[in-house]
N, C-alpha and C positions, 0 to 999 in steps of 0.2 A: 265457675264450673262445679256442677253438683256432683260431690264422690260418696259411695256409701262404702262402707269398712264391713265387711263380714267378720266378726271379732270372736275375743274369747280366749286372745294370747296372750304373752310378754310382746310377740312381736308388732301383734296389733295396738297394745297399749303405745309402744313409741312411735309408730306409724302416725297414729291420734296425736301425739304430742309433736311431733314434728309438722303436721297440717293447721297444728291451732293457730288462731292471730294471723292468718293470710288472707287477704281482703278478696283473691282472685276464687278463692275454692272456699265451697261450702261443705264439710266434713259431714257424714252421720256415722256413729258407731253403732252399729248392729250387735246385738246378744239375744242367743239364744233363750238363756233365761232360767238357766240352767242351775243356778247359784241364789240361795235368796238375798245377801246382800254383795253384789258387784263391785270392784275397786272402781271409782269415778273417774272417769275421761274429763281432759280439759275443752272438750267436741262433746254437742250436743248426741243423747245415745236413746235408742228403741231398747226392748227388751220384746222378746218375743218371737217366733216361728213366723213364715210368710206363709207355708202351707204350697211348700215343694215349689220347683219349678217355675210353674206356671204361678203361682201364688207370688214369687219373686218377680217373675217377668211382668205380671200387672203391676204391682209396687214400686220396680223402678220407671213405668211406663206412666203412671199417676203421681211422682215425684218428680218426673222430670231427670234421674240419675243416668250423667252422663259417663261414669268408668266406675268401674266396679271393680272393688279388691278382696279377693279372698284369703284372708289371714287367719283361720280356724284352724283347729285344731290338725297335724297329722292325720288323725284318728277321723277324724267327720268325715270320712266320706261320700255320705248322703250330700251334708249340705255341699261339699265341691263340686257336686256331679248337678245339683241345684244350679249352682251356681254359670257352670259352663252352660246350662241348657240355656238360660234367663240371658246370659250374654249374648249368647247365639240369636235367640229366638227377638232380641232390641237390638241386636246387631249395635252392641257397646262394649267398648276394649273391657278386656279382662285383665287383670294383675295377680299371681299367686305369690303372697311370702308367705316366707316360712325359713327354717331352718336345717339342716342338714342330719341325717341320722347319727349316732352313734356309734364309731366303729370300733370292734373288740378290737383289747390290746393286751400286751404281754400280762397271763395272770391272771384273765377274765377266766371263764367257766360258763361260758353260755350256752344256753342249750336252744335253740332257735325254734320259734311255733309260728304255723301261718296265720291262728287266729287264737282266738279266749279258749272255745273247747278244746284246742290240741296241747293248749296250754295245762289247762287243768287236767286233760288226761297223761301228760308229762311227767306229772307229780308222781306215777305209781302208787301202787296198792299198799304200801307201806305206811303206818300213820307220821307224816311228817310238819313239822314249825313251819308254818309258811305264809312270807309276810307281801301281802297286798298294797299295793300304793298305784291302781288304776284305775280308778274312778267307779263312780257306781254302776253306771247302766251296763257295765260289761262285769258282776258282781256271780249274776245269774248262772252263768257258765259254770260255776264250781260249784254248784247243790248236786253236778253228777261227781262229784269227789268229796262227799261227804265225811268222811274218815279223820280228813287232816286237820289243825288246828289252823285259824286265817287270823293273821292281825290285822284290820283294814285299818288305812289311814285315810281321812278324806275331811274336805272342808267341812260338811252338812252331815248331819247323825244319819244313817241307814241302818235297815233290819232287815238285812238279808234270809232266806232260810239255809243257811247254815248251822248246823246242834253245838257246835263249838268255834267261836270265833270272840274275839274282844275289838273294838272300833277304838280308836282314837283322834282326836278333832285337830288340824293344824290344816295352817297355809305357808306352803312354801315361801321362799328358797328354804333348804334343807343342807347344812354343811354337812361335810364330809365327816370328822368327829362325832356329831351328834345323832348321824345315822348310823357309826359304827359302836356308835354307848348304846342305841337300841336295840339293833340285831343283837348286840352281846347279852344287852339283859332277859331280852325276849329268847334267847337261843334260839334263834330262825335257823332252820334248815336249810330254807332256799326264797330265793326272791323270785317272785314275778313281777317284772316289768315290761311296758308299753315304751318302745322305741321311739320315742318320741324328739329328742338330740336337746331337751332345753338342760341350760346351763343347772336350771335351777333346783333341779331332781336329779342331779346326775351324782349326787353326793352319795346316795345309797349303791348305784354302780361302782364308786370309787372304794366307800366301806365292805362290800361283796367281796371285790377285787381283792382286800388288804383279807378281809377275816379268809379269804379260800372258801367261800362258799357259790354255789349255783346259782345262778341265775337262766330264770327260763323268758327269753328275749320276744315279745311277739314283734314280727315285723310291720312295718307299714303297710297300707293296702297300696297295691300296686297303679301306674299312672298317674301320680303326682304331679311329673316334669320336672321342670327349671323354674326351682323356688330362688326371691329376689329379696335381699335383707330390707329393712325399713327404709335406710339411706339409698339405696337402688330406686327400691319405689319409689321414693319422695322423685328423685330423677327423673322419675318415667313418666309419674303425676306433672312434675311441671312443664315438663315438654308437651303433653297432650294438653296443657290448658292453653301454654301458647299457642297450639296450633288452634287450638279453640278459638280465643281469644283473636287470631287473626282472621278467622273463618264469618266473625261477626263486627267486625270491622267496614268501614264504609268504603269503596274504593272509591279514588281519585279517577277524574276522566282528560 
């Protein structure tokens, strides 16, 4: 059974590695392409956009993909809404994992934003340290809050127009410790982060939480569902390939 991965996670990463070496399913991992060098799947992987939709829906219809999983980002919601349409329209089971959000806890300071611009108008007219750790393409939103100093952190160099900001290059996981020795050195004022629930970035929520500082929360985009861990999926993957599996079977007369 041919499965494609919509990728680009931790959770897709183990997805991948729980599908390798199974003689019955043919894995692809899918990426966007977004990263110039990607950690490597032990599942053969595309790099690349389908080109919406309908671009998806030809692709899995010229590859033959019989279930589709969407493991992307929180954040993508282009590609999930790609993703439901291309199901719909090959009438081929869909799968969302994912992970759960973040819930404030005693000591948080969250300030809640529906999106990037309510975020950065959140910040106030005051010039304030304010440290970045969501990626690039949502960078744009804060050139209308020009005032403030930005530290961005992110895998790939960018140059935003921002007149004051400094970048710095890392790949998560990020402990708790070593997010709370940056904010202190940097005197961040306040965090912006992307609700995203991974284990792996939550280090800077934990250092927020200890130094008393803000953090401005963007939420998820709404209609997500009932996201299923890797070990679920893997569950739901091999039930549909038996059923597959029996569907191409020869029957006795």
């Amino acid at each position: 059974m041919r499965v494609l991965i919509l990728g680009g996670t931790a959770e897709a990463s183990a997805l991948a590695a729980l599908l390798a070496d199974r003689p019955a399913i043919a894995p692809l991992l899918s990426l966007a392409g977004r990263t110039a060098a990607p950690v490597k799947a032990p599942i053969p992987m595309r790099i690349g956009g389908f080109g919406g939709a309908e671009g998806l829906a030809r692709y899995i219809a010229e590859e033959r993909v019989e279930l589709l999983i969407d493991a992307t980002h929180p954040f993508a919601a282009a590609i999930s809404r790609n993703a439901v349409g291309a199901a719909c329209a090959e009438k081929i089971p869909l799968i969302v994992v994912g992970r759960p959000p973040w819930t404030q806890l005693p000591g948080d300071r969250w300030i809640p934003a529906g999106d990037m611009a309510e975020a950065a108008a959140l910040l106030g007219a005051a010039r304030r340290r304010v440290f970045l750790a969501i990626g690039r393409l949502q960078l744009a939103a804060f050139e209308a809050a020009p005032q403030h100093f930005y530290l961005i952190r992110g895998i790939e160099p960018v140059s935003p127009k921002l007149p004051d900001h400094r970048f710095i290059s890392a790949r998560g996981p990020f402990e708790r410790e070593a997010e709370r020795r940056l904010l202190g050195e940097e005197r961040i004022d306040v965090v912006v982060a992307k609700n995203s629930g991974s284990p792996a970035v939550y280090g800077k929520i934990e250092a927020a939480r200890e130094l008393g500082l803000p953090v401005v929360m963007v939420e998820r985009p709404p209609g997500q569902g009932a996201l299923k861990t890797p070990a679920e999926a893997l569950g739901l993957i091999l039930r549909q390939c038996a059923i597959h599996e029996a569907a191409l079977a020869p029957r006795g007369v």
